[in-house]
KEKE-3310 file (N, C-alpha, C; in steps of 0.2 Angstrom, whole numbers, plus 5000, padded with zeros to 4 digits):
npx = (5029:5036:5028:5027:5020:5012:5019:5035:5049:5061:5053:5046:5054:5059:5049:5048:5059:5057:5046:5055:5064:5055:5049:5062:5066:5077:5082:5080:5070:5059:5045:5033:5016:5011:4997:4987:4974:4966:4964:4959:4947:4929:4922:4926:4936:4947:4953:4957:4971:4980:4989:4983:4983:4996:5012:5022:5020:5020:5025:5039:5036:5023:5016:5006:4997:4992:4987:4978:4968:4965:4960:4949:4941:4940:4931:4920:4915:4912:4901:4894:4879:4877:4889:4906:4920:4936:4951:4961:4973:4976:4984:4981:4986:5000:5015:5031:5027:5014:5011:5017:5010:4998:5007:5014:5003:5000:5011:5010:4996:4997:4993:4988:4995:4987:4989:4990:4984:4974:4973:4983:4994:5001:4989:4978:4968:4954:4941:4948:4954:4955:4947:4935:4934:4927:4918:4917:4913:4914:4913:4909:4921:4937:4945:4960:4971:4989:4985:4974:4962:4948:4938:4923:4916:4900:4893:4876:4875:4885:4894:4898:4913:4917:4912:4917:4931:4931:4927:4936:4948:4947:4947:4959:4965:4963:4969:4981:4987:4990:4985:4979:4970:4957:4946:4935:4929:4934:4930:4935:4928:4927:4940:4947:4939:4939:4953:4969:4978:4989:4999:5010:5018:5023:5030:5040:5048:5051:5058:5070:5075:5079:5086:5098:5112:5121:5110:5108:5098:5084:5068:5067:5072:5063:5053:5056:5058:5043:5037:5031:5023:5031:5043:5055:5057:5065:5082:5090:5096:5087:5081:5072:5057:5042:5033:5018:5009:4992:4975:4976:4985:5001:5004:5012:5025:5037:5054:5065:5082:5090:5102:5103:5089:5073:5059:5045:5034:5018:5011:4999:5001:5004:5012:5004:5004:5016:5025:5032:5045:5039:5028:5021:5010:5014:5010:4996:4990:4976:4990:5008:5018:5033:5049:5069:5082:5096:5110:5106:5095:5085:5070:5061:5049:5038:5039:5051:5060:5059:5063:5055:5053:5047:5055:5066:5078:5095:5109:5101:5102:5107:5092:5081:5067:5050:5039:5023:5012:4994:4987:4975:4962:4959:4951:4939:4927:4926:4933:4926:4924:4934:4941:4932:4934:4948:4948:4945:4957:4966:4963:4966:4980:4981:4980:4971:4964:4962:4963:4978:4983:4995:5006:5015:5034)
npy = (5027:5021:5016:5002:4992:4986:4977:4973:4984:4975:4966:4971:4974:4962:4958:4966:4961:4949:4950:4957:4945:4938:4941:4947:4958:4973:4986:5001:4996:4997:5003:5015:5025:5037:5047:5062:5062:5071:5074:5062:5056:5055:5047:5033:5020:5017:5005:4995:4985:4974:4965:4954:4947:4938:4949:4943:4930:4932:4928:4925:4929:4938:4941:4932:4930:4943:4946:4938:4942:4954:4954:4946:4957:4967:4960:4956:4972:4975:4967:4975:4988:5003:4994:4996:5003:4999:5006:5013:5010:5009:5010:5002:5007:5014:5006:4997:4985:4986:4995:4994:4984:4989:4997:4984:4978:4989:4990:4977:4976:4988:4999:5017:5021:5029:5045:5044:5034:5023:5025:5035:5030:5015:5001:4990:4983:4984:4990:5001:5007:5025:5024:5017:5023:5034:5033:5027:5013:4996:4983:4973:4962:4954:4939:4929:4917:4910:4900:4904:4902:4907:4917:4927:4943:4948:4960:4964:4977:4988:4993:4989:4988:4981:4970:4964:4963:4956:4943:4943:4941:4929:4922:4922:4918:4905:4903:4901:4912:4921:4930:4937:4953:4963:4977:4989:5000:5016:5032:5048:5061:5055:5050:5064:5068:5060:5053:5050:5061:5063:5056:5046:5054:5060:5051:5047:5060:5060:5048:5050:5059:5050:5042:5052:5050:5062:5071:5070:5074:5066:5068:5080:5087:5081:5089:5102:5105:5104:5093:5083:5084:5082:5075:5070:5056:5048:5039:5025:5009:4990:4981:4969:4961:4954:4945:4936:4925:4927:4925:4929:4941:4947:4951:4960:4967:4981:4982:4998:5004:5018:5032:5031:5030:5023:5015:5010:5000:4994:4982:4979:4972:4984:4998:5006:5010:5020:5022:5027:5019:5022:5018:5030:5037:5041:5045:5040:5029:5035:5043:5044:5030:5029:5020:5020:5013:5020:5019:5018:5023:5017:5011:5002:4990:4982:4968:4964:4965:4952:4936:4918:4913:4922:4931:4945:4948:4944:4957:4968:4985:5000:5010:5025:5033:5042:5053:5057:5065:5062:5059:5075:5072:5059:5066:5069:5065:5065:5068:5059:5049:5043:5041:5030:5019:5015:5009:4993:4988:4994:4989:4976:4973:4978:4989:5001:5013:5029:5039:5047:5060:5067:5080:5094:5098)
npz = (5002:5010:5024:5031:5026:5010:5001:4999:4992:4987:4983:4972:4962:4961:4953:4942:4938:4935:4923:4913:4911:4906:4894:4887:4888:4887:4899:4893:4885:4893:4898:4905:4901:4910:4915:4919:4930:4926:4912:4908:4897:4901:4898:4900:4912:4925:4932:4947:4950:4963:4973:4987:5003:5015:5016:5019:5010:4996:4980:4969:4955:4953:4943:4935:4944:4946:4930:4928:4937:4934:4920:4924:4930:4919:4913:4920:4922:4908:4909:4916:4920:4913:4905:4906:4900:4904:4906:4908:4921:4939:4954:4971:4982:4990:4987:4989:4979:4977:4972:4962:4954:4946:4938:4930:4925:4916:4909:4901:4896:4887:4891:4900:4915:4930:4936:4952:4968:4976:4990:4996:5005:5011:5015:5028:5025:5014:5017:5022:5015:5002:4994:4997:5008:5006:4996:4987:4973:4980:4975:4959:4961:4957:4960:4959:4956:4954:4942:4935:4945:4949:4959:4958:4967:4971:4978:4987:4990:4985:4992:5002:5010:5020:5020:5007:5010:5020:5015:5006:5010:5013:5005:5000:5010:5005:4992:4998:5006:4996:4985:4967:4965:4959:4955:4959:4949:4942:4935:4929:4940:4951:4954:4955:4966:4976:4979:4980:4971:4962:4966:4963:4956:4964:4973:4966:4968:4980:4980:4974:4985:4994:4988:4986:4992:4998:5007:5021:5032:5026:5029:5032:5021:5014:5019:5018:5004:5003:4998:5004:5022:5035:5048:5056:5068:5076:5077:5075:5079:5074:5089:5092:5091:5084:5074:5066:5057:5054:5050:5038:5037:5042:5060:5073:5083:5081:5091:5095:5096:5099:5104:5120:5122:5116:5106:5098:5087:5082:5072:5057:5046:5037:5047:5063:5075:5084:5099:5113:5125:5135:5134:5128:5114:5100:5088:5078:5065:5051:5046:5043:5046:5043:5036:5035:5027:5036:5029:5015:5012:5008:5008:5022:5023:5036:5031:5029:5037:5048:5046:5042:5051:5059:5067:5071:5058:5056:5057:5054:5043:5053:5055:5050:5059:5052:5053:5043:5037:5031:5017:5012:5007:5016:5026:5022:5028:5041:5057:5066:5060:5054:5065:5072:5058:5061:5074:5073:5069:5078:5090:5084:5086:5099:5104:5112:5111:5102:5087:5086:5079:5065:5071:5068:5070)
capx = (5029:5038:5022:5026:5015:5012:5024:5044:5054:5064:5047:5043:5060:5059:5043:5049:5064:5053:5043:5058:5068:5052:5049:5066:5067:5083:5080:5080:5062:5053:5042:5025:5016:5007:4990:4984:4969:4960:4964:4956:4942:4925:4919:4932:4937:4953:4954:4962:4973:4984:4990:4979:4987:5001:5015:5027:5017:5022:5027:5046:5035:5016:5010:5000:4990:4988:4985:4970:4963:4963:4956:4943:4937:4935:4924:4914:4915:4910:4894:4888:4874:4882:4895:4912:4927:4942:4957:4966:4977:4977:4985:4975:4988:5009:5019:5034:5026:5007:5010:5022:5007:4998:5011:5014:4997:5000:5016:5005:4988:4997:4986:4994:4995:4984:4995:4985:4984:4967:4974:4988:4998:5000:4982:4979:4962:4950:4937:4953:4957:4950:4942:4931:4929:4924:4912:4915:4910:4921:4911:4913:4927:4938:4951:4962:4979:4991:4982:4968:4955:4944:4934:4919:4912:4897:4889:4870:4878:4891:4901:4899:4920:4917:4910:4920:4936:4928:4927:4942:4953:4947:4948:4966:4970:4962:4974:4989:4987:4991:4979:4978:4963:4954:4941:4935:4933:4932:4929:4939:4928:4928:4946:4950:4935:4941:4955:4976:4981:4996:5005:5014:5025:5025:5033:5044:5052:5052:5063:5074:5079:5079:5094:5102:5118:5122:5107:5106:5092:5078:5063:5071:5072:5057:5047:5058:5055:5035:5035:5029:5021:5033:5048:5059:5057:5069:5087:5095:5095:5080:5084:5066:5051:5039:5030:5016:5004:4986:4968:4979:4989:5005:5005:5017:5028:5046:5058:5070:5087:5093:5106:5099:5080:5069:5051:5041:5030:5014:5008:4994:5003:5006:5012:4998:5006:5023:5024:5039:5047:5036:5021:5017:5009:5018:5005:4993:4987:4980:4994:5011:5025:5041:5057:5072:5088:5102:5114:5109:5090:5079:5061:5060:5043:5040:5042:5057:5063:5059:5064:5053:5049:5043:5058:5069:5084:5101:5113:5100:5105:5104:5086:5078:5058:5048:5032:5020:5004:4993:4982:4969:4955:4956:4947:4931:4920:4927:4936:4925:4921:4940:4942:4928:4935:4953:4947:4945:4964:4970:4961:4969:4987:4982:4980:4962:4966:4960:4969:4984:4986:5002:5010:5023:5037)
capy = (5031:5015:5014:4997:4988:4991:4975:4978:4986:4971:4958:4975:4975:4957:4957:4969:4957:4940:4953:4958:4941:4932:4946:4947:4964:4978:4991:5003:4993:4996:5012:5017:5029:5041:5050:5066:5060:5074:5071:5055:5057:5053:5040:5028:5022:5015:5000:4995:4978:4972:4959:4954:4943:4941:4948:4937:4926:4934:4925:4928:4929:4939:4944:4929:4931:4950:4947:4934:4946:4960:4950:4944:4963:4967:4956:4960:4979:4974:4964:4979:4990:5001:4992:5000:5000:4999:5007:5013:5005:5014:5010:5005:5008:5016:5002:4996:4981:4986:5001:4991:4978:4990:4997:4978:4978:4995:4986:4972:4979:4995:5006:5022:5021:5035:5049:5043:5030:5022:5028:5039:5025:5007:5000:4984:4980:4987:4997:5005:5012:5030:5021:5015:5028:5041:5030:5023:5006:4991:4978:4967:4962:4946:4937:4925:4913:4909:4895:4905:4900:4912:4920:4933:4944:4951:4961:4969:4982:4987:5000:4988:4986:4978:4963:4963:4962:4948:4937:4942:4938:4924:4917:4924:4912:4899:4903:4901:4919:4928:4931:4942:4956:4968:4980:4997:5003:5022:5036:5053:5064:5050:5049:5069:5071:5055:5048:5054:5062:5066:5053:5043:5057:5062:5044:5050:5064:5054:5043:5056:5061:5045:5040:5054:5051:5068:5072:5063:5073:5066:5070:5087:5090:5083:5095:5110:5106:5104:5087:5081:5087:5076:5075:5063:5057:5042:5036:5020:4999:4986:4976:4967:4960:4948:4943:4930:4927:4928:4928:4930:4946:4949:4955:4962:4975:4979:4986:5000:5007:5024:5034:5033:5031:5016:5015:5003:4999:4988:4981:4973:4971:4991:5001:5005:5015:5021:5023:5027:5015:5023:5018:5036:5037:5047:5044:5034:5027:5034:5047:5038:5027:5028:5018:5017:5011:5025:5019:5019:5027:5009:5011:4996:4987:4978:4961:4966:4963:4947:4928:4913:4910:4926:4933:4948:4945:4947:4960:4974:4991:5006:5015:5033:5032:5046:5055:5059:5069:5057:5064:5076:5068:5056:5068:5073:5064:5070:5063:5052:5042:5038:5034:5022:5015:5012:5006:4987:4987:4996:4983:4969:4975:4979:4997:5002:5022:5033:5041:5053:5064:5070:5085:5098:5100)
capz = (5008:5020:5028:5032:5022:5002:4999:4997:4987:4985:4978:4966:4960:4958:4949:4936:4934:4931:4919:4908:4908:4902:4888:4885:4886:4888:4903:4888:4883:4897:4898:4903:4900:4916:4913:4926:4929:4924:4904:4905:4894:4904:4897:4901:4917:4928:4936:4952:4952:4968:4978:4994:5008:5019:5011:5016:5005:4990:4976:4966:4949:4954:4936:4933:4947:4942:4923:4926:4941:4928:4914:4926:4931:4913:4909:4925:4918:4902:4910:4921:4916:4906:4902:4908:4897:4909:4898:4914:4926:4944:4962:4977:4988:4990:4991:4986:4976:4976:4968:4955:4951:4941:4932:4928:4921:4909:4903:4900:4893:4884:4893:4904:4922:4932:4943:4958:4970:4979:4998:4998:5009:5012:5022:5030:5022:5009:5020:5025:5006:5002:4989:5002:5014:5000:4993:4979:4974:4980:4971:4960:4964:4955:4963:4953:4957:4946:4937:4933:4947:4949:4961:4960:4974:4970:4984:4985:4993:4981:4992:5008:5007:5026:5019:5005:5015:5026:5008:4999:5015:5016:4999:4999:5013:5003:4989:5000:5009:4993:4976:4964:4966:4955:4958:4959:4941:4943:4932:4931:4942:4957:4957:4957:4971:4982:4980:4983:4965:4960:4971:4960:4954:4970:4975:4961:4971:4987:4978:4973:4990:5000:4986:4987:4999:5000:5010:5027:5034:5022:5032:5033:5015:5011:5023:5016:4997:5002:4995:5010:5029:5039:5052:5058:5077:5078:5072:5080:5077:5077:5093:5094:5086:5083:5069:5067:5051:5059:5047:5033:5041:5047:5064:5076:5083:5081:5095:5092:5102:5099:5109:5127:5121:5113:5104:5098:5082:5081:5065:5057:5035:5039:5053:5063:5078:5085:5106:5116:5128:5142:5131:5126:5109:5100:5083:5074:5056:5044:5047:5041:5050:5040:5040:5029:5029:5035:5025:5009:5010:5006:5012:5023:5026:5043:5032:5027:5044:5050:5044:5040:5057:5061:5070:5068:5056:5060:5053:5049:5044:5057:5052:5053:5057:5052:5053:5037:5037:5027:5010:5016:5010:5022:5034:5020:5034:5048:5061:5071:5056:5052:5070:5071:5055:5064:5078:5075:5067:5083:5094:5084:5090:5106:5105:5114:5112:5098:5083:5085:5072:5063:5073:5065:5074)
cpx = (5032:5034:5023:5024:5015:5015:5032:5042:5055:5058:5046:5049:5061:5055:5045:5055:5063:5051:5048:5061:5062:5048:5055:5068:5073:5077:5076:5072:5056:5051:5035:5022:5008:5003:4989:4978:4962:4960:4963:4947:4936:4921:4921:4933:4944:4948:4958:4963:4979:4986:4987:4983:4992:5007:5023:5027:5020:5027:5034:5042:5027:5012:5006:4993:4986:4986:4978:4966:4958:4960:4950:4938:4937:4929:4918:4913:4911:4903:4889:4882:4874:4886:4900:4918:4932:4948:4964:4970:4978:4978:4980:4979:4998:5012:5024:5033:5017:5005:5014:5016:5003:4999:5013:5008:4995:5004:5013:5000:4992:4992:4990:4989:4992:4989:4989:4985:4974:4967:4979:4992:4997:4994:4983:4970:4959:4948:4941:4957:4951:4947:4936:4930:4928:4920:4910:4916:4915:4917:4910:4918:4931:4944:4953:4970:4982:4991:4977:4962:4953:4936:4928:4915:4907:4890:4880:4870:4885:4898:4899:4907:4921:4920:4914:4929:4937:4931:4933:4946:4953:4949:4954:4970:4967:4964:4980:4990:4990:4987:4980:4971:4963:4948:4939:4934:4927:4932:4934:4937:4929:4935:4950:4947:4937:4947:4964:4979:4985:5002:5008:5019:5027:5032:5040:5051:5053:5059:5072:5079:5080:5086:5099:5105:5121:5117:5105:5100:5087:5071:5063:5070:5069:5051:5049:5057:5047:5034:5030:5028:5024:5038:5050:5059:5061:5075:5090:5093:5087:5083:5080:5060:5049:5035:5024:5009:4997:4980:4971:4985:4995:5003:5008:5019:5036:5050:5065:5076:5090:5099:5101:5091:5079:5063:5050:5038:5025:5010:5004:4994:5006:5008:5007:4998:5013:5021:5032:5041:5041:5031:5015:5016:5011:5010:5005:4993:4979:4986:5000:5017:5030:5046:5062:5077:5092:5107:5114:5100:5084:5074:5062:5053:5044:5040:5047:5064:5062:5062:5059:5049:5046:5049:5064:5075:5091:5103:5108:5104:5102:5096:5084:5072:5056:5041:5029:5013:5001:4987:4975:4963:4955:4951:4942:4927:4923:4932:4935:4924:4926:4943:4938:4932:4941:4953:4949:4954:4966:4968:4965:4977:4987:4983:4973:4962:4963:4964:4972:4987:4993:5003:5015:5028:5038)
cpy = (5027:5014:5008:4992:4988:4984:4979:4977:4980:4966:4965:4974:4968:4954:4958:4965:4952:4943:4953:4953:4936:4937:4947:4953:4970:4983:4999:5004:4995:5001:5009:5025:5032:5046:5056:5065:5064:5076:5064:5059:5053:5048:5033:5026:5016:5008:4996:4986:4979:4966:4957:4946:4944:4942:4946:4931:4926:4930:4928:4930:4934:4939:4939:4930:4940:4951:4944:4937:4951:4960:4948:4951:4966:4966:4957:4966:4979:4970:4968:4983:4997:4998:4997:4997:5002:5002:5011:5008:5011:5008:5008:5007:5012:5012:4999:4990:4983:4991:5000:4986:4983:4995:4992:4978:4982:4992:4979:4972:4983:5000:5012:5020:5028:5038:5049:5038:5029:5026:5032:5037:5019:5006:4993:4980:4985:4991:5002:5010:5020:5028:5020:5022:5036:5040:5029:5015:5002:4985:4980:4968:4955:4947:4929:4923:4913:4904:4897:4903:4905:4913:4925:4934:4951:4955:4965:4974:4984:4990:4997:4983:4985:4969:4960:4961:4958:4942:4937:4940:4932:4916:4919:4918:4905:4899:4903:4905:4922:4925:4939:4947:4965:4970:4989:5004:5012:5027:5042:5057:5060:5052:5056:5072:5066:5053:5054:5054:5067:5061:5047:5047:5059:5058:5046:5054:5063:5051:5046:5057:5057:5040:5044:5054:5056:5071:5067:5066:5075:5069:5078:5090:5090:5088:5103:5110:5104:5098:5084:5085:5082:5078:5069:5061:5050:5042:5028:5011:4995:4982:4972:4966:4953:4947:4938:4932:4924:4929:4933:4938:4943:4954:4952:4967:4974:4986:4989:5004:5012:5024:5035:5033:5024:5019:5010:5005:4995:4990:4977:4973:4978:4992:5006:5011:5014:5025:5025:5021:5013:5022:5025:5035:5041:5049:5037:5034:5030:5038:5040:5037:5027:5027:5017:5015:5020:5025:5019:5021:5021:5011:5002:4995:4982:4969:4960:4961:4956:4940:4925:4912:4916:4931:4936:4944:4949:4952:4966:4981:4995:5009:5020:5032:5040:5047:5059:5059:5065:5062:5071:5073:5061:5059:5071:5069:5064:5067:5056:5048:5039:5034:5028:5017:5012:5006:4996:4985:4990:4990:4977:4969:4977:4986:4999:5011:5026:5036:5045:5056:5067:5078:5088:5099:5105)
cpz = (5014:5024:5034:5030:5014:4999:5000:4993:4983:4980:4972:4963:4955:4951:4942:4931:4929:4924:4911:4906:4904:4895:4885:4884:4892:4894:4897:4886:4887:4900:4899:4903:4906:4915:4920:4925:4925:4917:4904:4902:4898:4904:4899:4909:4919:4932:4941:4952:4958:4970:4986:4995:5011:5017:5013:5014:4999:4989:4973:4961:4952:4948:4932:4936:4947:4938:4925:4931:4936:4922:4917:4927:4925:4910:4912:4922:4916:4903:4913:4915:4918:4907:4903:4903:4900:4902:4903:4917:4932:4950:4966:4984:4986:4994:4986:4981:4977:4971:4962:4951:4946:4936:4929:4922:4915:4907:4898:4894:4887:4887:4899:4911:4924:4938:4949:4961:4975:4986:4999:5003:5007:5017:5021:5027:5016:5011:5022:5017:5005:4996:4991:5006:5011:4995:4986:4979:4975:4974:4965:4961:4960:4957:4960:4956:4952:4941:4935:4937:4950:4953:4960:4965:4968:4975:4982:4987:4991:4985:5000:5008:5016:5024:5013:5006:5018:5020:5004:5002:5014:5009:4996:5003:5008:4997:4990:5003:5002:4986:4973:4964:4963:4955:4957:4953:4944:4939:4935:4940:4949:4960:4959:4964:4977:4984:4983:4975:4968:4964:4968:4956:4959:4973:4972:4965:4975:4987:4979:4980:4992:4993:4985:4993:5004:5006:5015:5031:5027:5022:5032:5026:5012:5013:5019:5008:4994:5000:5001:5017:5032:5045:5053:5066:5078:5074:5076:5078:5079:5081:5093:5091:5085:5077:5067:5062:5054:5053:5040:5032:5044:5053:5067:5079:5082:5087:5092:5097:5098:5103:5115:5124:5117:5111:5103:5092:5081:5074:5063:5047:5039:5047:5057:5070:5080:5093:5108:5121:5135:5140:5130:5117:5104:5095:5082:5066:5059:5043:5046:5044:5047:5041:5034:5031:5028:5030:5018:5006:5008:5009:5015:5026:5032:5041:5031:5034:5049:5044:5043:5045:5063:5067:5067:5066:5058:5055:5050:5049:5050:5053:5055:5053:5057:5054:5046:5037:5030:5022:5016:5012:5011:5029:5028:5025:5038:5051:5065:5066:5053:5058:5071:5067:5057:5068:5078:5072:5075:5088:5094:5085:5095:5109:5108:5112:5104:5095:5085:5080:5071:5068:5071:5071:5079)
residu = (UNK:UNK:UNK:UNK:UNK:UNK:UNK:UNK:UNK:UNK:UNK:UNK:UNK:UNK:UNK:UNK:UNK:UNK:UNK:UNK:UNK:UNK:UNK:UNK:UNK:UNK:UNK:UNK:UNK:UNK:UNK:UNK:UNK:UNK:UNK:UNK:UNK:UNK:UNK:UNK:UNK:UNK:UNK:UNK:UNK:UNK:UNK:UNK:UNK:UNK:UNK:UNK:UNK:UNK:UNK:UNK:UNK:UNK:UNK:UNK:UNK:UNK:UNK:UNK:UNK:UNK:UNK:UNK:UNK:UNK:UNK:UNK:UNK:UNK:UNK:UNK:UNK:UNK:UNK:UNK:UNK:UNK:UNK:UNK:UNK:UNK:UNK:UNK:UNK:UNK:UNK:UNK:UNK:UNK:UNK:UNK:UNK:UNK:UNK:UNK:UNK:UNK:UNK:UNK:UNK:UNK:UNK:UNK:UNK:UNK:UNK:UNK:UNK:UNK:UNK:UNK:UNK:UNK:UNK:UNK:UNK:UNK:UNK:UNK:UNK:UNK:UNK:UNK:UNK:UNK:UNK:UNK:UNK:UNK:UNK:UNK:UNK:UNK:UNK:UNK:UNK:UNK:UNK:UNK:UNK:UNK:UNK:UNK:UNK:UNK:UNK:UNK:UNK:UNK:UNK:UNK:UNK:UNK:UNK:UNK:UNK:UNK:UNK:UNK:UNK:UNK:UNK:UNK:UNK:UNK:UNK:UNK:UNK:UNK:UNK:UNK:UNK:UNK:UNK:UNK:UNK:UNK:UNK:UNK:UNK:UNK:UNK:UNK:UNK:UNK:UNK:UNK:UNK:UNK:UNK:UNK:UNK:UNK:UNK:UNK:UNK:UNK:UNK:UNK:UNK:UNK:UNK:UNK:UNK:UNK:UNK:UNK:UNK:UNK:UNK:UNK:UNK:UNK:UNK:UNK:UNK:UNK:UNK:UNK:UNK:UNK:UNK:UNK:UNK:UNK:UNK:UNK:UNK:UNK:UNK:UNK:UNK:UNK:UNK:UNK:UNK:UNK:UNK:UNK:UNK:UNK:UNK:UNK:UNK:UNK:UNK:UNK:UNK:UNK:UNK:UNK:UNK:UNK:UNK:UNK:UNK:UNK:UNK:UNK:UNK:UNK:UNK:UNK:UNK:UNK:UNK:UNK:UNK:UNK:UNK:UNK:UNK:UNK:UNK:UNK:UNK:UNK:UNK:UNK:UNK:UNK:UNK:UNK:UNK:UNK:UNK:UNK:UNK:UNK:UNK:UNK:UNK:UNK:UNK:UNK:UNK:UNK:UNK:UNK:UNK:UNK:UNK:UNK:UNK:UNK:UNK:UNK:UNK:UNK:UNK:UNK:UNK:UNK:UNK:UNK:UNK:UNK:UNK:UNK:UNK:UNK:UNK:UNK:UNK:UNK:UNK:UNK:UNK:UNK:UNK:UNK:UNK:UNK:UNK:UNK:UNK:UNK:UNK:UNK:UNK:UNK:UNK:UNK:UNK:UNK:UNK:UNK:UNK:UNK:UNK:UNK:UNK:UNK:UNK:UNK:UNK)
# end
């Protein structure tokens, strides 16, 4: 979805490459196989692996630190009471590399990937996943480097994905700002009653338009072949931005010049809102920021765009930002209880204001 967050393209791309050249396997070779969640037999449940931390942290090679996450949350499973046998792989999030760790994990395991993700976007923490704010359990939790060291978070409070958040940050920076982390094991009915199904074929046909060249209004054409509730409200260069790695977060914003007009973007991992020059809000998160390259259609994320030392890089392409109506159930409990849950991410970039929902044009 470009969100901003989610990881790049470019580290999932990469990932897939480490994965075949050290398997030694043909394009041809590498297949998975995608499950609707609602032909999962009920006995069984999915398991959510990711990468937490800051993601220009992100390693060239991740799937160590994703195999030994997911080998560690097995075994949890396999210790509770009953006993869970994990035999899925699902999503906690849409992103160009979060949403590739566990199809990594199906290639891996043999086991099929679930048509669904944990949050129907890219989010900047756990309690912020609709795994979380639809109440299903976040603990335990195992987080794992790529030498195998090994964390477990085991809460009294299984589905306080606050506190969980607190502890997994924190033991992310104390792996370098990035670790491997698995969690979440969910059953069919959870994930058809909670979560954002369907949105990996979805992603699917997103793709579709955003490379084909022929179509230059994309936003446009996904509104009209219903793939998406979105618009397009910007076209014009990045002139501006900051960047700075903070409590194991990137945050920022980045400045944009059109014809005669400017915005702006504050981010904390994700895009988080989009203002006009005059600091009118146009919209918020959870509702989606979108950006891709004009030229040739790329989802760019906001790490995409900076250097090392946290400042815009030269030579980017022109970009289109959009607007995308986020899952609906993100609003099963209501409004005030998603804006509460924003609230502390909008404070930490400097927004004191209340969400703004998507609007059609």
């Amino acid at each position: 979805m470009s969100g901003g967050g989610g990881g790049s393209l470019q580290y999932g791309c990469a990932l897939l490459k480490a994965y075949m050249d050290s398997h030694k396997l043909d394009p041809k070779d590498v297949s998975i196989t995608v499950i609707d969640p609602k032909d999962m037999p009920r006995e069984d449940y999915a398991g959510v692996t990711a990468a937490i931390g800051a993601p220009t942290a992100i390693p060239g090679d991740f799937s160590p630190y994703a195999n030994n996450a997911f080998r560690l949350l097995q075994t949890l499973a396999l210790g509770a009471t009953p006993p869970r046998n994990i035999r899925y792989s699902l999503a906690v999030e849409l992103g160009g590399f979060n949403t590739f760790v566990p199809m990594l994990i199906a290639l891996d395991q043999q086991i099929p990937l679930v048509d669904a993700d944990g949050s129907g976007r890219a989010v900047p923490a756990l309690n912020t996943t609709l795994l979380a704010v639809n109440g299903n359990d976040t603990a335990p939790l195992g987080l794992a480097d790529k030498d195998n060291n090994q964390v477990t978070l085991v809460l009294q409070d299984p589905k306080n994905a606050q506190l969980a958040e607190t502890l997994a940050r924190q033991v992310a920076v104390g792996f370098n700002n990035i670790c491997g982390l698995s969690g979440w094991t969910v059953h069919k009915d959870a994930i058809i009653n909670t979560l954002a199904v369907g949105s990996i074929s979805r992603c699917q046909k997103i793709g579709a338009i955003l490379r084909a060249s022929s179509i230059t209004d994309k936003f446009g054409e996904l509104q009209r072949q219903g793939i998406l509730c979105c618009r397009e409200v910007f076209r014009g260069k990045i002139t501006g931005g900051e960047s700075k790695e903070q409590d194991g977060f990137d945050k920022g914003f980045v400045e944009y010049t059109g014809d005669g007009s400017s915005c702006k973007t504050l981010f904390q991992n994700e895009t988080l809102l989009i203002q006009s020059s005059a600091g009118e809000v146009w919209m918020t998160a959870p509702d989606i920021i979108a950006c891709y390259d004009q030229e040739n259609g790329r989802p760019l994320t906001n790490a995409d765009m900076f250097d090392a030392q946290g400042q815009i890089k030269q030579g980017l392409p022109p970009v289109v930002l959009g607007l995308i109506a986020v899952e609906q159930p993100w609003w099963k409990q209501g409004y005030e209880a998603i804006n509460t849950l924003w609230q502390r991410y909008f404070t930490s970039v400097g927004y004191s204001g209340n969400i703004k929902r998507f609007t059609s044009p």
